[in-house]
C-alpha positions in Angstrom: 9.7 45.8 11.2 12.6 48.4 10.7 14.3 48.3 7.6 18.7 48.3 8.0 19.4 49.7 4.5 21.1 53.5 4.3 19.0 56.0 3.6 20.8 56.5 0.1 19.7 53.2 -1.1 16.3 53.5 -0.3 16.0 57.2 -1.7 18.8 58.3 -4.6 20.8 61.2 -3.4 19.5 63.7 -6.3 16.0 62.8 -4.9 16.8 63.0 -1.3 18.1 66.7 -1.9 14.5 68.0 -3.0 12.7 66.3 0.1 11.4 67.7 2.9 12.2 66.2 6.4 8.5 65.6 6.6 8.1 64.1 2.9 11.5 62.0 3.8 10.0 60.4 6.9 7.0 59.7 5.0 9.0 57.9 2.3 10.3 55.7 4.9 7.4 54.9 6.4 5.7 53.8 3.2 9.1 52.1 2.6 8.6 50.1 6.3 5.2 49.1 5.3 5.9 47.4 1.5 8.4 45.6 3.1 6.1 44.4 6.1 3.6 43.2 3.2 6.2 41.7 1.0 7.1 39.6 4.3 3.5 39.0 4.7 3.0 38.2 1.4 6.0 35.6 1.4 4.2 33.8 4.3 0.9 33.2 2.8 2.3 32.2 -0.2 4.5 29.5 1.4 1.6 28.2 3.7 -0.9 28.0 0.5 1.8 26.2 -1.1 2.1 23.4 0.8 3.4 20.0 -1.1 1.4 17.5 -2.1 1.2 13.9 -3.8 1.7 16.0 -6.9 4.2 18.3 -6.5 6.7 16.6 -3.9 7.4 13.0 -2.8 4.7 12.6 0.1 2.7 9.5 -0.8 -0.3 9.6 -1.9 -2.0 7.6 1.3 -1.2 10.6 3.4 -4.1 12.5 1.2 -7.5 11.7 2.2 -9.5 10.4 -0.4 -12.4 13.2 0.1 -9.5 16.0 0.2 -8.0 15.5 -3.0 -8.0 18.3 -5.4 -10.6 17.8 -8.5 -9.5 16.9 -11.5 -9.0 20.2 -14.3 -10.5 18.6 -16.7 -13.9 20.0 -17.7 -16.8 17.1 -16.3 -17.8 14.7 -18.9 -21.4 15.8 -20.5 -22.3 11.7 -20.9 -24.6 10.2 -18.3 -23.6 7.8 -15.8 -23.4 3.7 -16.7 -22.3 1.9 -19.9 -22.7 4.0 -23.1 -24.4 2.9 -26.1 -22.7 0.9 -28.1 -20.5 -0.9 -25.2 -20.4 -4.4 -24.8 -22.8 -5.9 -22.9 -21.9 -8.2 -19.8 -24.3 -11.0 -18.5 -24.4 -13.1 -15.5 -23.0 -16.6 -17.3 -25.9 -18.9 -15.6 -24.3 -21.8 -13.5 -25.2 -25.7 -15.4 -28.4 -27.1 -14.6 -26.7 -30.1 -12.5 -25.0 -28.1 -9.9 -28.3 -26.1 -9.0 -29.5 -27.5 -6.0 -33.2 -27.5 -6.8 -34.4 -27.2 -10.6 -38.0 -26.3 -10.3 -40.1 -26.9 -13.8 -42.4 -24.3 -14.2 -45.7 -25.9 -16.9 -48.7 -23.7 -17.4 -51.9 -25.6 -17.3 -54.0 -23.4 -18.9 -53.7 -21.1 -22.6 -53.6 -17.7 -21.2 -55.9 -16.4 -23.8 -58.7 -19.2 -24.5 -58.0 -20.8 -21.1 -57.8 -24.9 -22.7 -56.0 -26.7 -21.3 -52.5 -27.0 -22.1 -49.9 -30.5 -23.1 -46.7 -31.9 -23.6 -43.1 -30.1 -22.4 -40.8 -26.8 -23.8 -37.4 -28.3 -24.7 -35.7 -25.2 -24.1 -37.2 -22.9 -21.1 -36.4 -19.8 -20.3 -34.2 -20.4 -17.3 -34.4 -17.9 -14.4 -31.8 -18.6 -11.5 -31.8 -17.6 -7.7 -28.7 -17.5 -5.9 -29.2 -17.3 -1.7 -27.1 -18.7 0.8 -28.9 -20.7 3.1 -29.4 -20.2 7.2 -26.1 -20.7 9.1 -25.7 -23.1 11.2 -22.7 -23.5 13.6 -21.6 -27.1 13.4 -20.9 -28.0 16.9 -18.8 -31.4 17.6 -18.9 -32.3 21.5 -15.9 -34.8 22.8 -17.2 -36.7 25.9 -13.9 -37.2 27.7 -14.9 -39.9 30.1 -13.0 -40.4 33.1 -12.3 -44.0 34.9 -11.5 -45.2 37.9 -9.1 -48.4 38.2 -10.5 -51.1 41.0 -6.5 -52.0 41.1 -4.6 -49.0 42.2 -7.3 -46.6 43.0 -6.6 -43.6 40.0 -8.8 -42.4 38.0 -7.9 -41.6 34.2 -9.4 -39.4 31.6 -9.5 -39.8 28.2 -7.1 -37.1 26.2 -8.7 -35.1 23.3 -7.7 -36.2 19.7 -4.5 -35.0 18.4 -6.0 -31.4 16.5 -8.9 -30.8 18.1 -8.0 -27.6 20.2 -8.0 -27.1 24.0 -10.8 -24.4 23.3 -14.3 -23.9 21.6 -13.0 -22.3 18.5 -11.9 -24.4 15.4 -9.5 -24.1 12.6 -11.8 -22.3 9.8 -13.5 -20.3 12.4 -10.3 -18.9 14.1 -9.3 -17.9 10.2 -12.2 -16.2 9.5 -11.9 -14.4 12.5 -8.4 -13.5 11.6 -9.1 -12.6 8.2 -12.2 -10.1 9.5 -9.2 -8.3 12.3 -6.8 -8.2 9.6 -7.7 -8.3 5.9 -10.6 -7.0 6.2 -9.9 -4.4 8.9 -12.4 -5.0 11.2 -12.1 -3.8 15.1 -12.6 -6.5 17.8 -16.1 -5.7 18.4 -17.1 -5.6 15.3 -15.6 -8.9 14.6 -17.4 -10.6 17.7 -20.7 -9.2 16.5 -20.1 -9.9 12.6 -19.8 -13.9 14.6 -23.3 -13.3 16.6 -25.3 -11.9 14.6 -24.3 -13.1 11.3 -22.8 -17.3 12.1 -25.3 -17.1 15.2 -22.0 -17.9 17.4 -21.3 -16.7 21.1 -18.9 -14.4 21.0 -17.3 -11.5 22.5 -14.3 -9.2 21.7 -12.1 -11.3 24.3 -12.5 -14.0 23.0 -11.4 -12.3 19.3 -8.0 -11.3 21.2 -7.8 -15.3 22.1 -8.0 -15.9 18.7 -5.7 -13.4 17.3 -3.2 -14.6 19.9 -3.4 -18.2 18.5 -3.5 -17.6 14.3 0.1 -15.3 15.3 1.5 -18.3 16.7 0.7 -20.0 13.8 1.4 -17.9 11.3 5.3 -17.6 13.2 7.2 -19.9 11.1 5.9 -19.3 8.1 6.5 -15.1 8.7 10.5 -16.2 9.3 10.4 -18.6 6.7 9.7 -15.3 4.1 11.7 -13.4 6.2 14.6 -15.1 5.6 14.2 -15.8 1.9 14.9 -12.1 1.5 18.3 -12.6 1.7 18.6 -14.8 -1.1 16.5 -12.0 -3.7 17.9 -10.2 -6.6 15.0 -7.5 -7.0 12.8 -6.3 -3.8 10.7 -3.0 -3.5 11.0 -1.4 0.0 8.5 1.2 2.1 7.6 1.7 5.6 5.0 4.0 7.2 4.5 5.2 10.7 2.2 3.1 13.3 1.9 3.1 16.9 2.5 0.2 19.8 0.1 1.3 22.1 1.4 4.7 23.4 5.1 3.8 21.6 5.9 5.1 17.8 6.7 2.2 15.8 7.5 1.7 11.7 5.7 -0.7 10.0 8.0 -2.1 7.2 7.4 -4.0 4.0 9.5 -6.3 1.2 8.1 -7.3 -2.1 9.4 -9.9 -4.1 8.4 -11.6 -6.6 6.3 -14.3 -5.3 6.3 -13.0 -1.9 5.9 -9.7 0.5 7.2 -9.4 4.2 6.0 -6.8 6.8 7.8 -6.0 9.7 7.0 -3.9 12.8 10.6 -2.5 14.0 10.6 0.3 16.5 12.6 2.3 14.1 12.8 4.0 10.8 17.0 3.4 11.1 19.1 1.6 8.7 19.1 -0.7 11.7 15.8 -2.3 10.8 16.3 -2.9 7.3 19.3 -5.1 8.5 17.3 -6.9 10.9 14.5 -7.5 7.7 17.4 -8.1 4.6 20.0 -9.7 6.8 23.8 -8.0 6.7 25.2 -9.5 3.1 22.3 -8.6 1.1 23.4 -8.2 -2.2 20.4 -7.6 -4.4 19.0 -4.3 -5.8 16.2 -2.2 -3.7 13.8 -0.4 -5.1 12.7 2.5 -3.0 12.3 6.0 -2.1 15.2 8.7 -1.4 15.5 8.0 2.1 19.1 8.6 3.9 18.6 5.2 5.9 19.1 2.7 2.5 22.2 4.4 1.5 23.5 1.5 3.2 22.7 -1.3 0.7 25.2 -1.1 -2.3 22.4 -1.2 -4.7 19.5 1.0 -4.8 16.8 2.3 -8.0 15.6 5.1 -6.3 11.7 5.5 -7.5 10.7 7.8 -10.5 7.2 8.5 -9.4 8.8 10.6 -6.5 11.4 12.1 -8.6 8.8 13.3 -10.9 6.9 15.0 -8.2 10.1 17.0 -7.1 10.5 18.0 -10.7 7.2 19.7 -10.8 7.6 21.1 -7.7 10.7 23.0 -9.2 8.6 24.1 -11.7 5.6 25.3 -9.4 8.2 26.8 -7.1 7.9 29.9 -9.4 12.0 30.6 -8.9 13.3 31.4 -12.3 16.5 29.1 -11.9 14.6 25.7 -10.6 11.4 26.9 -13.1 14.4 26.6 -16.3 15.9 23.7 -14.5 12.4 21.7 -13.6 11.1 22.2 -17.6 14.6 20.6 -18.5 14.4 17.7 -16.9 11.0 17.4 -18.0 11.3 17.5 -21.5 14.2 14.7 -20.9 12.1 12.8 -18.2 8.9 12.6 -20.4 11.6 11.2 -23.7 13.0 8.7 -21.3 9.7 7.2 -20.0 8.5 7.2 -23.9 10.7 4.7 -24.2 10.1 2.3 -21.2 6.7 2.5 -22.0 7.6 1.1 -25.8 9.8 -1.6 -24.1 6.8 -2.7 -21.6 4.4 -2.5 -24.6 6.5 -4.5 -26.6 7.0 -2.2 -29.7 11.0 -2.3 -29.3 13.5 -5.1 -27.8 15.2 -4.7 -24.4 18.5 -3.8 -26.3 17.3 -1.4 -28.2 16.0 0.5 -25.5 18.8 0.0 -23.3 20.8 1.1 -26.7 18.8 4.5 -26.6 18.4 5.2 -22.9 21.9 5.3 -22.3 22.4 8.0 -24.6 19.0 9.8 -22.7 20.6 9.1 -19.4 23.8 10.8 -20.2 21.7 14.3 -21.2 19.8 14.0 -18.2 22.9 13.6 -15.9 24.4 16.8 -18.1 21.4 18.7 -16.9 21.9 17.6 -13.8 25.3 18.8 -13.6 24.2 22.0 -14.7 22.3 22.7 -12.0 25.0 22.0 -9.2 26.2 25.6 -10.6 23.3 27.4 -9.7 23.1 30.5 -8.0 20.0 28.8 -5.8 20.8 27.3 -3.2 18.2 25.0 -2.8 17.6 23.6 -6.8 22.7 23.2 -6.2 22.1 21.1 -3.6 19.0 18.7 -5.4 21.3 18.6 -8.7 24.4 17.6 -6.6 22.5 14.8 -4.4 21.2 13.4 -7.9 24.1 13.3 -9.9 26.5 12.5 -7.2 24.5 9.2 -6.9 22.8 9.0 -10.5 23.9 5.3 -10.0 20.7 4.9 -8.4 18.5 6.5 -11.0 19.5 4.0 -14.0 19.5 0.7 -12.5 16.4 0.2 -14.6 18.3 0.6 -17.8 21.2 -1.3 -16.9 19.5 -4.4 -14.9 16.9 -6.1 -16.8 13.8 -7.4 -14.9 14.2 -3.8 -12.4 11.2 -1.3 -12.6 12.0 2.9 -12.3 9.6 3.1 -9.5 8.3 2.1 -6.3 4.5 1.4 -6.9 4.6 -2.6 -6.0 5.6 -1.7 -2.2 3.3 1.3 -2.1 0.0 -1.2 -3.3 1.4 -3.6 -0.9 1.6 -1.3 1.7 -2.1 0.6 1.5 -3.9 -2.1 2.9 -1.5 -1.9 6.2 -2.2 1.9 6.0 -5.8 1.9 6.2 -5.7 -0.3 8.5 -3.4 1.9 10.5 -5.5 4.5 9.8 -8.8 2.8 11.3 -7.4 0.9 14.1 -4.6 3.9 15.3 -2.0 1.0 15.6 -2.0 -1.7 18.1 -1.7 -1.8 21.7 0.9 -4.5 22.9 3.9 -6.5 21.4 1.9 -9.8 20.5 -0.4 -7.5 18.5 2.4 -6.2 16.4 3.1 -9.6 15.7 -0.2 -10.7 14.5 -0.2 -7.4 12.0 3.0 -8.3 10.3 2.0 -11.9 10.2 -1.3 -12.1 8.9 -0.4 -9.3 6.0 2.6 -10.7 5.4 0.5 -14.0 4.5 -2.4 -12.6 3.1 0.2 -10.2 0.2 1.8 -13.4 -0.6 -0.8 -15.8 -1.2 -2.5 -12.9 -3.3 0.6 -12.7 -5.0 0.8 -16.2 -5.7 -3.1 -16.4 -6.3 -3.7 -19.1 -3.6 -6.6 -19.6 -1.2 -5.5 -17.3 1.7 -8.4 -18.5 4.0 -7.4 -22.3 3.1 -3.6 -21.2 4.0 -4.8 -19.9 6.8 -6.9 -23.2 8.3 -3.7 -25.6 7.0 -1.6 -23.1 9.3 -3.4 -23.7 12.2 -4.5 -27.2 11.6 -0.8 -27.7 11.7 -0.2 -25.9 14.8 -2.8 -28.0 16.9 -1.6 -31.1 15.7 2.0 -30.2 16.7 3.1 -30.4 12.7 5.3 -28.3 10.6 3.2 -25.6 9.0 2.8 -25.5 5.5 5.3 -24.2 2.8 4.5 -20.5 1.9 7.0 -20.0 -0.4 6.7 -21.8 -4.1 8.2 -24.8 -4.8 11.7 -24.4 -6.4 
């Protein structure tokens, strides 16, 4: 590395004079090298320093749970388990009458004089066993018996029941299978053995994909009836992480509402799919990360959680400007957040904090402001992004019922991730399906607080019979 400066800024003149051409070329050469370390230096700093959940807005998920960084503070000297003092918790027993066996235990004999011993305790010590008992498949057979007529010479069989399906699997089997490919994140293999060894049913991973085929096609309407329902919300939260379709990338998406959370696999991250998921006229306020592709909707609350993140990664950064700048919005962050967390707790009325977080807002924007005249490049252009659109960083003061961040999709969407994580994606279209309609059930009825395997059976109950499927969404 050869350095372009003049020799007369590297070495002052009056200095330059009283050198030797060998001292000179020296100079320069030590000159060469402290540059070629500086550069070195610069390097290793910026590759030790890569962001994290903590310091920048990558999600947490994309941490491994055993790579996280321990926590500072010093390890706790108490032992492990509940403390003295702490409140005991007991197994409540279950009443007598919905035991199935009560066994009376009577001793015959005194334990210490060995006479024999009468009459009953009125109030025994009572010691309960919980066990589940051997599984047995219930197997139904149809005998379909076929006829012949003496009159025209055809034969007829009879037809199966309307619900019984055309295959050996049954309603509340095919769900649990479901729930063990998707809920609980098992692969196909391990599904079909969890059904042999465990329910003592044939089964082999094929037949799994058979089943996953027909609990999507279930599961259809009730995915576009949430689906469309978004259009009509006031409030959602918004995410989406990467997947794969077999060899194809692919963006698994998600809505919260209220009662309700939608996952959609688009093969996208553009503003097209959120389109596709909201519909064209949504109206309603998103909450979600900084993303260029929802500039589209007209109202946004971009999330806190990851604006806090870039604020301490100003003040890691170890630039002077963004280090002043970063401990500035700090101070005001940590004043604001003091205050939402009194609204939530209920210590002061919505007004009142809306009344004082105005004011907050305002300093914060000031601050902002101030750093769109900085001499750093990078901490002018943060400043001007966030107060050009500080719209989207108060909707939480001026919009009752909105939150500042983004955790609700971000819990929604961990399960999805994991699973991601486990299975690498899926491998065909009707796949992808099943993935956004089984969590897309499975978030809402745990939402709701419903019986997701019940759901589930009603669903596909509904489907054999040729019925509408159950209502997902709560009654009005």
């Amino acid at each position: 590395m050869s350095d372009s400066k003049p020799l007369s800024l590297i070495i002052p003149p009056e200095v330059d004079a009283e050198l030797t051409p060998l001292t000179r070329a020296f100079v320069l050469m030590l000159f060469v090298q402290i540059r070629q370390l500086e550069s070195r230096i610069e390097i290793l700093e910026s590759r030790s320093n890569k962001p994290t959940p903590q310091n920048s807005s990558i999600p947490p998920s994309t941490v491994h749970t055993h790579g996280k960084p321990k926590p500072k503070k010093p390890k706790s000297k108490k032992k492990r388990g509940g403390q003295p003092g702490h409140k005991r918790t007991l197994r409540v027993l279950v009443p007598s009458e919905q035991c199935c066996k009560v066994i009376p235990l009577i001793p015959t004999n005194c334990r210490k004089c060995d006479r024999i011993l009468e009459g009953v305790d009125p109030s025994p010590i009572r010691h309960q066993v919980c066990d589940i008992p051997p599984i047995v498949p219930d197997f139904t057979e149809y005998q379909r018996h076929r006829l012949y007529c003496c009159h025209c010479g055809v034969t007829t069989c009879a037809e199966l029941p309307q619900g019984v399906p055309h295959g050996q699997t049954g309603a509340r089997l095919m769900a649990l299978t479901a729930m063990l490919m998707g809920h609980f994140r098992q692969s196909k293999r391990m599904a079909s053995e969890f059904l042999r060894d465990l329910l003592n049913l044939p089964c082999c991973p094929s037949l799994t994909v058979k089943i996953q085929k027909q609990v999507s096609q279930s599961l259809a309407a009730p995915h576009e009836e949430l689906k469309k329902a978004l259009a009509f919300e006031s409030n959602l939260h918004m995410d989406e992480t990467p997947t794969k379709q077999a060899d194809i990338k692919a963006w698994l998406w998600t809505a919260v509402a209220k009662s309700f959370v939608v996952f959609a696999v688009f093969s996208s991250r553009a503003a097209q799919a959120i389109t596709e998921l909201l519909g064209e006229n949504f109206q309603g306020i998103v909450n979600c990360d900084r993303a260029k592709m929802y500039f589209q909707l007209p109202h946004l609350q971009w999330c806190w959680a990851h604006l806090a993140r870039d604020i301490q990664a100003m003040i890691d950064s170890k630039v002077p400007d963004r280090v002043e700048m970063g401990e500035k919005l700090s101070k005001q962050l940590k004043v604001i957040f003091e205050r939402w967390h009194q609204f939530k707790a209920g210590e002061i009325s919505w007004d009142e904090f809306r009344f004082r977080a105005v004011f907050d807002a305002q300093k914060f924007n000031g601050l902002l402001y101030e750093g769109t005249g900085s001499h750093d490049s990078r901490l002018r252009n943060q400043c001007k992004s966030l107060h050009t659109h500080s719209e989207h960083l108060w909707r939480f003061i001026t919009t009752h019922g909105v939150e500042p961040t983004n955790n609700t999709a971000e819990r929604a969407l961990r399960p999805a991730v994991i699973y991601r994580k486990l299975s690498f994606g899926t491998q065909s279209e009707s796949g992808s399906r099943f993935v956004e309609r089984i969590f897309s059930v499975m978030g809402t009825c745990r939402l709701q607080k419903r019986n997701a395997f019940e759901y589930l059976v009603q669903a596909i109950q509904a489907k054999l019979s040729n019925q509408p499927a159950p209502q997902i969404l709560p009654a009005p």
